[in-house]
C-alpha positions in Angstrom: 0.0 0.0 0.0 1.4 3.1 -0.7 1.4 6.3 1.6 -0.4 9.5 0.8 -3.6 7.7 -0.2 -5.3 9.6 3.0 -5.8 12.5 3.7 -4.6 15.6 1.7 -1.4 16.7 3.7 -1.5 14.0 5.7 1.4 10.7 5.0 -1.3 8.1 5.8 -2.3 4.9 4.3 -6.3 4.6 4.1 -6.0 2.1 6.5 -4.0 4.7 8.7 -6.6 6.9 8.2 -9.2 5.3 8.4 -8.1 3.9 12.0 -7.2 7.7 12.6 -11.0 9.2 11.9 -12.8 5.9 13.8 -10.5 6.9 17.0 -11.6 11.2 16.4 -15.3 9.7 16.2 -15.2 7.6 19.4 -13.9 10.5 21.5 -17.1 12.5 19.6 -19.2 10.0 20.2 -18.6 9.4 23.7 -20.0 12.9 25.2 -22.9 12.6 22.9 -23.9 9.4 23.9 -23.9 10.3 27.8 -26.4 13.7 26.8 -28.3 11.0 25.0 -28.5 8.0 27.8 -28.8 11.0 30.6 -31.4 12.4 29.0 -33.1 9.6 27.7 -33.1 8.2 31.6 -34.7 11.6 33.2 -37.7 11.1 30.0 -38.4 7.6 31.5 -38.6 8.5 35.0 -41.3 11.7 34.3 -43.8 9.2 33.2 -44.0 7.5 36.9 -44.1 10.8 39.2 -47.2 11.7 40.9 -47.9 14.7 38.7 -47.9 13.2 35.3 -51.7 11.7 35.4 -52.7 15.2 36.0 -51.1 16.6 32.5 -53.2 17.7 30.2 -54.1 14.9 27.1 -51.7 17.2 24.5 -48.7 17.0 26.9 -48.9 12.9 27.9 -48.9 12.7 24.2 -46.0 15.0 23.5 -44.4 13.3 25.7 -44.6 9.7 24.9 -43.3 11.6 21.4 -40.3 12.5 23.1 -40.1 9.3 24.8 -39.5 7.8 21.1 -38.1 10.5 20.0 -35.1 10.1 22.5 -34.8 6.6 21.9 -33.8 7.1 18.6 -30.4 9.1 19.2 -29.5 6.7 22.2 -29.8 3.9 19.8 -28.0 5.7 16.9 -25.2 6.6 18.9 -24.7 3.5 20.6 -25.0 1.8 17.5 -21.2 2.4 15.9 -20.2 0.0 18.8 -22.2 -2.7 17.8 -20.9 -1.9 14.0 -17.9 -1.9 15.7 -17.8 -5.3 17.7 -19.9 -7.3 14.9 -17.1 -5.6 12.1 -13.8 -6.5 14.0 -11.3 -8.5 12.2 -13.2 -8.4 9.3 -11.1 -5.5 7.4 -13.6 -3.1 7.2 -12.4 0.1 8.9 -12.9 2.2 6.2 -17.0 1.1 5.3 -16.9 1.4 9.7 -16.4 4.7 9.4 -18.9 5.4 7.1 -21.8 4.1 8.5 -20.6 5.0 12.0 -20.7 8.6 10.5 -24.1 8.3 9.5 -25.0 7.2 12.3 -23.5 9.5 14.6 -25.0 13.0 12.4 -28.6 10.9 12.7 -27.6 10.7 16.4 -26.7 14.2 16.7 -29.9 15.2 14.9 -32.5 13.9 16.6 -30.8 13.9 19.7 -31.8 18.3 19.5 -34.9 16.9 18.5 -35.3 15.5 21.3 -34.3 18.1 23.6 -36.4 20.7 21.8 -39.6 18.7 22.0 -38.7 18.1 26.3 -37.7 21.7 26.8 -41.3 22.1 25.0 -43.0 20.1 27.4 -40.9 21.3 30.6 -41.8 24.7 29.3 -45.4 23.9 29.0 -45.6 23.0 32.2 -43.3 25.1 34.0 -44.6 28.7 32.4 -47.8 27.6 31.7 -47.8 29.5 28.1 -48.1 27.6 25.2 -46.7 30.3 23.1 -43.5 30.3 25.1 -42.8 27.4 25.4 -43.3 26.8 21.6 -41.2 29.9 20.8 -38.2 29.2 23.4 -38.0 25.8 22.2 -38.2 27.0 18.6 -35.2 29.7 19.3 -33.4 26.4 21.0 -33.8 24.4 17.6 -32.7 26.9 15.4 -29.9 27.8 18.0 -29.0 24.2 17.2 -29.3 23.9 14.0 -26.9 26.7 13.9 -24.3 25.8 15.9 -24.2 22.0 15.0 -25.0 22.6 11.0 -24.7 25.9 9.5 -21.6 27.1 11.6 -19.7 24.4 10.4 -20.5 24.6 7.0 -19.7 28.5 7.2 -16.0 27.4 8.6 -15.5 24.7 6.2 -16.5 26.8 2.9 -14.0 29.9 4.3 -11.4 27.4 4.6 -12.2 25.9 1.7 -11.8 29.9 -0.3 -8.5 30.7 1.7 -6.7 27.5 0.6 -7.8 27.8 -3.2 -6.7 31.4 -3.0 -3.8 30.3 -1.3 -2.9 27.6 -4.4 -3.5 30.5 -6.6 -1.6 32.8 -5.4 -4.1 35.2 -4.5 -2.8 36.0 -1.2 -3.5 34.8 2.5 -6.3 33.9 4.3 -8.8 36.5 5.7 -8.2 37.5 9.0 -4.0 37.5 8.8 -4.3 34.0 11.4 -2.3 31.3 10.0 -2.9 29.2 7.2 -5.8 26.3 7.3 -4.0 22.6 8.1 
């Protein structure tokens, strides 16, 4: 096998690299699972306390919705494991880390799915305003979806400008910071 078949600037193998992105996903994967299984946990208990039968019919159903809901990135986010333990020995790092990436941005998304839809309900009940509940669990989505989603993908197309302008000559990236690596 011959090296610099990885990563652009990077003397890897794919096999290198591939063990090299499965490692950078475990440590990833690792605080979102916790949130997940934490959180996941809390939803399950809510259902046995004294106050529940007394919710209104709209918030035991938005509940058992973010009862599902939550199981969904737990089992997502545990699931590269499995992949993991059922894939061993078999040579297949590299397909590994493809699905384990899938499953990990599924994780990630419906994990603020999941926490939108039980800051919805704990805001129902806690303000006892529909409308804000609805809109500060709204601004918590979209705070999410900004910070996991767009902000990246802002990042990742600058970087993307300031080393094709720094192929072509065109000078250094914005900013006067060091180049990307």
């Amino acid at each position: 096998m011959t090296k610099n078949d990885g990563a652009p600037g990077r003397d890897e193998t794919p096999q290198q690299r591939a063990d090299r992105l499965w490692s950078e996903m475990l440590q990833e994967v690792r605080v979102c699972q916790t949130g997940a299984q934490i959180l996941f946990g809390f939803l399950i208990g809510v259902a046995f306390t004294p106050r529940f039968a007394a919710l209104p019919d709209f918030d035991k159903n938005l509940y058992v919705a973010t009862v599902v809901l939550g199981a969904v990135p737990t089992g997502a986010l545990i699931a590269p494991v499995a992949f993991h333990r059922f894939l061993t020995g078999h040579g297949m790092k590299p397909e590994l880390v493809h699905v384990a990436s899938r499953l990990i941005a599924v994780g990630l998304i419906t994990l603020a799915l999941t926490i939108a839809a039980a800051l919805l309900l704990l805001l129902r009940t806690a303000t006892g305003s529909p409308a804000a509940a609805w809109g500060l669990s709204a601004a918590c989505l979209i705070w999410f979806a900004t910070s996991w989603l767009v902000l990246p993908q802002v990042v990742l197309r600058r970087t993307a400008a300031a080393r094709r302008a720094a192929v072509s000559g065109l000078g250094a990236p914005r900013g006067g910071g060091r180049p990307p690596q």
